[in-house]
C-alpha positions in Angstrom: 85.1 -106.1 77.9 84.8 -102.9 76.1 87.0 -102.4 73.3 88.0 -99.2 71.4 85.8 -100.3 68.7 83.3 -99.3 71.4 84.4 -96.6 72.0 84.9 -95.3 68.3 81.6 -96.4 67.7 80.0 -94.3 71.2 82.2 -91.3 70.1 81.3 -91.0 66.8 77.0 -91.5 68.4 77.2 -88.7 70.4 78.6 -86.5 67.7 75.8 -87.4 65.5 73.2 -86.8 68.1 74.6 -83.8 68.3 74.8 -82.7 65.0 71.3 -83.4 64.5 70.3 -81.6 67.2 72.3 -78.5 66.0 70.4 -79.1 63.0 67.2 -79.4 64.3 67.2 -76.3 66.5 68.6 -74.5 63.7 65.4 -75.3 61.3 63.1 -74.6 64.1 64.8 -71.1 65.6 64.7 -70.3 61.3 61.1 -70.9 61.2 60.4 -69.1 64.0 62.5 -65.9 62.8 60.8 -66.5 58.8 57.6 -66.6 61.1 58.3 -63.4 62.6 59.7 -61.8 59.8 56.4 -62.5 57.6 54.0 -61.3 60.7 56.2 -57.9 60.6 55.9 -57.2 56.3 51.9 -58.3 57.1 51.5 -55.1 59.7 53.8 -52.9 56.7 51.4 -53.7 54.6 49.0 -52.9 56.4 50.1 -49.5 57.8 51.5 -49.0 54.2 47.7 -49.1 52.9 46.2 -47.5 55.5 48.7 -44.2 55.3 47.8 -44.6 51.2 44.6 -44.6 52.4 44.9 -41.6 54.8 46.6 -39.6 52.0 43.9 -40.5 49.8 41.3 -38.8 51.9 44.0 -35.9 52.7 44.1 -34.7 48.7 40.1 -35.2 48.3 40.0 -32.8 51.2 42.5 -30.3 49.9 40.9 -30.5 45.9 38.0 -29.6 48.2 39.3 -27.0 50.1 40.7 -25.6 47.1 37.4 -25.6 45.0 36.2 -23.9 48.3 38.8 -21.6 48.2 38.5 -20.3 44.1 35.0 -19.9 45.0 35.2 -18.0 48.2 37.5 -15.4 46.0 35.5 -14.8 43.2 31.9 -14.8 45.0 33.6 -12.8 47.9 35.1 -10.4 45.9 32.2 -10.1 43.4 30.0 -8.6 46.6 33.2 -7.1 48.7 34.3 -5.1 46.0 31.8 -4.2 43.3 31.6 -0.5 43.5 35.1 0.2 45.1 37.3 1.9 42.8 34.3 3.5 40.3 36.3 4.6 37.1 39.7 5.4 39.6 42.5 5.0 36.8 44.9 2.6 38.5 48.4 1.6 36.7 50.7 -0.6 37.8 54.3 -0.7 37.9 56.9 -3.1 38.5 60.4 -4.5 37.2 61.0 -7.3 35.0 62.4 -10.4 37.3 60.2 -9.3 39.6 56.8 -10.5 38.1 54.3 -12.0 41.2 52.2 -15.4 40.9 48.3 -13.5 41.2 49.4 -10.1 39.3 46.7 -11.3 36.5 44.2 -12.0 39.8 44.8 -8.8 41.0 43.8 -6.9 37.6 41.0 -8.7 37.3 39.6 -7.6 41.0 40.4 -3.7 39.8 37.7 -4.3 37.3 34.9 -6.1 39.8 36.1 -3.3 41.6 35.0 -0.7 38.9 38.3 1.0 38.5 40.1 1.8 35.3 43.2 -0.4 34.6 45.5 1.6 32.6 48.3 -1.2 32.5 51.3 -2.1 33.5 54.6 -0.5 32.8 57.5 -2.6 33.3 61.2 -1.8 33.8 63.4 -3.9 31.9 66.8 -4.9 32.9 68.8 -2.4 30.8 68.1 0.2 34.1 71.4 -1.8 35.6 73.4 0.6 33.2 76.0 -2.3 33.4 77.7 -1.8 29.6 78.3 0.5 27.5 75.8 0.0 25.4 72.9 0.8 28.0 75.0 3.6 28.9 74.5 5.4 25.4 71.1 4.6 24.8 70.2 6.1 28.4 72.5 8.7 27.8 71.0 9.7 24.5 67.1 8.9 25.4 67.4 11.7 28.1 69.9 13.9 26.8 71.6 13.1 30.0 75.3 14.5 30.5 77.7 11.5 28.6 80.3 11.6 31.5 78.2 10.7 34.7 78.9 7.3 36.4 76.4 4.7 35.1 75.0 5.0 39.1 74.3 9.2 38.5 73.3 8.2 35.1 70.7 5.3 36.4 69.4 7.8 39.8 68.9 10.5 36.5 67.0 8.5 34.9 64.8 7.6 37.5 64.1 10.7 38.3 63.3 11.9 35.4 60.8 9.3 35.0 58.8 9.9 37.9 58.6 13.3 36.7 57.6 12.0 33.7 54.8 9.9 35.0 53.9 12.6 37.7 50.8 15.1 36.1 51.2 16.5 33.6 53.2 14.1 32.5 55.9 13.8 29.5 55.1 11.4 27.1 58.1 12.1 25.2 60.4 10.8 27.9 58.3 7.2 28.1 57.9 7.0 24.2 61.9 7.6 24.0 62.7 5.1 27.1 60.2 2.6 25.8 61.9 2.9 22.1 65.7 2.4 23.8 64.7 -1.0 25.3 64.3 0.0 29.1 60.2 0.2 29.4 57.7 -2.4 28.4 54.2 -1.6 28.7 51.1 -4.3 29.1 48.1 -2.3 27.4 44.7 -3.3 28.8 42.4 -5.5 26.8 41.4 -3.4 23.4 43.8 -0.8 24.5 46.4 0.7 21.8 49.9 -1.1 22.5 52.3 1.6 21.3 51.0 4.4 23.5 51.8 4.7 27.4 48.6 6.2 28.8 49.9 9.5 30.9 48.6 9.3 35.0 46.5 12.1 36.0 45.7 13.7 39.6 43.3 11.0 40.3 45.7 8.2 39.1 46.6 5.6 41.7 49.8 3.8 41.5 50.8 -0.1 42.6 54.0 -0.6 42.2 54.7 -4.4 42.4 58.3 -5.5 44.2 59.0 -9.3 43.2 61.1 -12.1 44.9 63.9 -11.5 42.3 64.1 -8.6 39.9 66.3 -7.4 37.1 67.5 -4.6 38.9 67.2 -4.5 42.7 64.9 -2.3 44.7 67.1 -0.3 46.7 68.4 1.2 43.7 65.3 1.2 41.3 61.7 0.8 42.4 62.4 3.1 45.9 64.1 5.5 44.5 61.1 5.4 42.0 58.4 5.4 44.7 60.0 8.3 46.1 59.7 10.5 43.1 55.9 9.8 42.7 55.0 10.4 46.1 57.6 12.9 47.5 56.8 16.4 46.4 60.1 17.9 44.8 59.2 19.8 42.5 55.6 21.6 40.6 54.5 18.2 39.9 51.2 16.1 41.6 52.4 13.6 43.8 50.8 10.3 43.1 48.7 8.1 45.4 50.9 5.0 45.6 50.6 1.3 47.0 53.5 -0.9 46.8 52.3 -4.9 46.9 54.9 -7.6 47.1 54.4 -11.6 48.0 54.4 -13.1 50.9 58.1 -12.6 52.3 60.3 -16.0 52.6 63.5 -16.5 54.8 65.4 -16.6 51.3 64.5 -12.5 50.3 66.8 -10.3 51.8 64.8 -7.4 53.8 67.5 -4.9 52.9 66.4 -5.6 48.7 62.8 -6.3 49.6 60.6 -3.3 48.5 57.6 -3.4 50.8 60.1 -3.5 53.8 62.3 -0.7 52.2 59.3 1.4 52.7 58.4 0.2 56.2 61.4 1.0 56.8 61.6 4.1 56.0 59.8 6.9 57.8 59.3 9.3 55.2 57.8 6.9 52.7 55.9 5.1 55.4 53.7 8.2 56.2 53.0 8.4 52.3 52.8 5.4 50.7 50.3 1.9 52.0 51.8 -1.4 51.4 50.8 -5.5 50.8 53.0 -8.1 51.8 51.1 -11.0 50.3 49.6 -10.1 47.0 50.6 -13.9 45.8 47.1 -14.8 48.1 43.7 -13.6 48.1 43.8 -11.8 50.9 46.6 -9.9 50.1 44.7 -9.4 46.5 42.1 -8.1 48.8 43.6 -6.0 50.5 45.4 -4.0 47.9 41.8 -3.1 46.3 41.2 -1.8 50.1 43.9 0.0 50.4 43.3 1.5 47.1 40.2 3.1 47.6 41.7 4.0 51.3 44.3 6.6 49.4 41.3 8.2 48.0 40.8 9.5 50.9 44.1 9.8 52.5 44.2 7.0 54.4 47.6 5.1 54.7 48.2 1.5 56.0 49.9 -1.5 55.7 48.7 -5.1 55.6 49.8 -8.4 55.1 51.6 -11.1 57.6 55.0 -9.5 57.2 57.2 -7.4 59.6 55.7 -4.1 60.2 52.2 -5.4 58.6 49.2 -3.5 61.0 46.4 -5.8 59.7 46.2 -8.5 57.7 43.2 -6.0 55.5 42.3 -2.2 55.9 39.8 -1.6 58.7 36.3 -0.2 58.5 35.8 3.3 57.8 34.6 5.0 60.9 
């Protein structure tokens, strides 16, 4: 006869058997997911070192590339360029905010290329007439009219300093701009510092537009290019370049000096352009196009809008 102490006792087995069952399976499906889990950090690891390797070999190649590259520049332009510009006087002008990574490069190919650096004159940010202060220094370095609008005042001024700079020059109207604050000048090596050298009919001009300057194009470095190269008055117009870097999607065309230019017919037809100065072939280029003016030959190179080839062709 079965009693309920049988039946206690039979209940109470088959919930043990099946607690350690749940137990058991539990240890066994945990193994196998700890299992799993270890063989998946073992391929990380190994794809983690093999991409550390990869990279490894990617930065050798690019330190390689890179020697390469320094070398290709200064062999190449030591046999592209020798001879170019012999003894052309070249200065170059640009506007303080504005300074380009490879300006120093660029000087340095002038002289393989034989020309005559006269410096670089730079425009400070006191040209954005924006106090009253710059507005009475200007005012009084130019013995401009005192009740112009600090925009007539700043167009004045410009023009009168690409008359300045045009032959036959006016050094008085550098020495008293340079004295008020609103021109710096970068003398050559062994070069007197306190004297601005005067361009004459053979000068050639760059004018260097950077990513961000003091005083924007539109109202500073066109207007200036347009003095120097647009005949208005008894003065020699100058042969003028204008080299920027490589354009970004962050500079805005509209401030942008090399595609001002481009953009304008009238200065297109006069005046040769670089849109990537920052690189050597921009660098390049620029000496190219230099000793293209010389002979009246106009162009414009780079990678940007309105660029014709990325360096001056041949001479026919």
């Amino acid at each position: 006869m079965i009693n309920f102490r049988y039946h206690l006792v039979s209940i109470v087995a088959v919930f043990l058997a099946l607690g350690i069952g749940i137990i058991m399976g539990t240890a066994v499906i945990d193994r196998a997911v700890v299992d799993r889990l270890e063989q998946q950090q073992s391929g990380l690891r190994s794809d983690v070192e093999a991409v550390r390797s990869e990279n490894e070999a990617l930065r050798a190649q690019l330190g390689d590339l890179r020697d390469l590259s320094a070398r290709l520049a200064d062999e190449g332009s030591q046999r592209l360029l020798t001879g170019t510009l012999p003894q052309v006087p070249v200065l170059v002008i640009g506007v303080r905010g504005g300074e380009v990574a490879g300006l120093a490069d660029f000087v340095t190919l002038l002289g393989r290329a034989g020309a005559s650096y006269r410096g670089t004159l730079w425009l400070t940010d006191r040209f954005a007439v924006d106090d009253e202060a710059e507005v009475r220094d200007l005012t009084e370095a130019l013995g401009l009219r005192d009740d112009a609008t600090p925009a007539a005042l700043r167009a004045s001024a410009v023009a009168r300093l690409g008359r300045a700079l045009r032959p036959p020059g006016e050094p008085e109207v550098l020495s008293a701009l340079r004295a008020a604050g609103f021109l710096d000048f970068d003398a050559p090596d062994g070069a007197p510092e306190d004297v601005v050298p005067l361009p004459d009919p053979t000068t050639r001009v760059v004018l260097v537009g950077g990513p961000d300057p003091d005083v924007p194009d539109r109202v500073l470095s066109l207007p200036l290019v347009r003095n120097l190269t647009v005949p208005r008055d008894d003065r020699v117009a100058l042969a003028t370049l204008v080299v920027a870097p490589r354009p970004g999607e962050d500079v805005d065309a509209g401030e942008a000096l090399v595609a001002s230019v481009r953009d304008d017919d009238e200065l297109e037809a006069r005046v040769s352009s670089v849109d990537d100065v920052d690189e050597f072939a921009g660098r390049l280029a620029a000496v190219l196009a230099l000793a293209d003016l010389g002979a009246g030959r106009i162009g414009h190179f780079g990678v940007g809008p309105g660029a014709q080839r990325l360096l001056p062709a041949p001479v026919e």
